[in-house]
C-alpha positions as CSV (number, residue, x, y, z in Angstrom):
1,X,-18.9,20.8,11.7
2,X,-22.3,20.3,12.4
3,X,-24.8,23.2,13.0
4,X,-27.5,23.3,15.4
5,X,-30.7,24.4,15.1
6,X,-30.1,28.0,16.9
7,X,-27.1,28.6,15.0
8,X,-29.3,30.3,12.3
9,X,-29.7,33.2,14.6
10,X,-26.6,33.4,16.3
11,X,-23.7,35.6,15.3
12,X,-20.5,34.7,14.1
13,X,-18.5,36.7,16.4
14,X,-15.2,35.4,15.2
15,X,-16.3,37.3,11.6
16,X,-17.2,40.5,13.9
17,X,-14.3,40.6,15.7
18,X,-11.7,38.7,14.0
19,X,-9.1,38.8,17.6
20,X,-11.9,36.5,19.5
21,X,-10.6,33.5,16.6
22,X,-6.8,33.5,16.5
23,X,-7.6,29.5,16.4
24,X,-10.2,30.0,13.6
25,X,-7.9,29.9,9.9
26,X,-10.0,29.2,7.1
27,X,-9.3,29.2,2.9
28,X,-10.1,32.5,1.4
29,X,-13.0,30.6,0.1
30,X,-14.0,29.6,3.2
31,X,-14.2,32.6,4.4
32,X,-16.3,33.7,1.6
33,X,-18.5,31.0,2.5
34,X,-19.6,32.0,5.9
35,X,-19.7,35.4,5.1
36,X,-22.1,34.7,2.7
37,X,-23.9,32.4,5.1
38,X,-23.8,35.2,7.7
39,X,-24.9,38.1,5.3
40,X,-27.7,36.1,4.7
41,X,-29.0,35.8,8.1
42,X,-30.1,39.5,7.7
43,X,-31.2,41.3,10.3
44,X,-32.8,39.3,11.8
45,X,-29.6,38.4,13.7
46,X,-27.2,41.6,12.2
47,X,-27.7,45.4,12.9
48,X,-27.6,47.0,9.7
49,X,-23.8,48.6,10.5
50,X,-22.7,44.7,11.9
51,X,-24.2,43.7,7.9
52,X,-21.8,46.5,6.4
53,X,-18.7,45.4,8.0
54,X,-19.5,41.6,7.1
55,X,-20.3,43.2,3.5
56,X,-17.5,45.3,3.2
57,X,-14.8,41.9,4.5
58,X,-17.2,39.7,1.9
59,X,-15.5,42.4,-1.0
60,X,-12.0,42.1,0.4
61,X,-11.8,38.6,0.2
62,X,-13.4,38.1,-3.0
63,X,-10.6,40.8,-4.4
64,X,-7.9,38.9,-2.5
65,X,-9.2,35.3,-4.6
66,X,-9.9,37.1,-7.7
67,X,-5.8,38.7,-7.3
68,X,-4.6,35.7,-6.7
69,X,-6.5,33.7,-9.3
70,X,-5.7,36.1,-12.0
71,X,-1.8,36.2,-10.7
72,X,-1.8,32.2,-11.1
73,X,-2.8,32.3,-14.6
């Protein structure tokens, strides 16, 4: 998947509203990924309640890998 050079300031609706990507699966690390990727974009692309909710899925999924890491061991 290549990235173009507005994608840096767009938002990744499908993280906002996660009904607009039913097509969309990714790994839990994935998804980790790009909400780190989108967190980072700040505000200059995120109001500051958009940057909570991206926050607050970032510490879900970290919980859900970190459960089912520790349950595989």
């Amino acid at each position: 998947m290549g990235m173009s050079s507005g994608d840096k300031f767009q938002k990744d609706e499908c993280l906002l509203v996660a009904r607009a990507c039913r097509d969309n699966v990714d790994s839990i690390q994935q998804r980790i990924d790009r909400l780190n990727k989108e967190i980072g974009k700040g505000t200059a692309v995120y109001s500051r309640d958009e940057l909570k909710m991206l926050d607050s899925q970032l510490k879900d999924a970290t919980r859900t890998l970190e459960m089912l890491i520790s349950d595989g061991a």
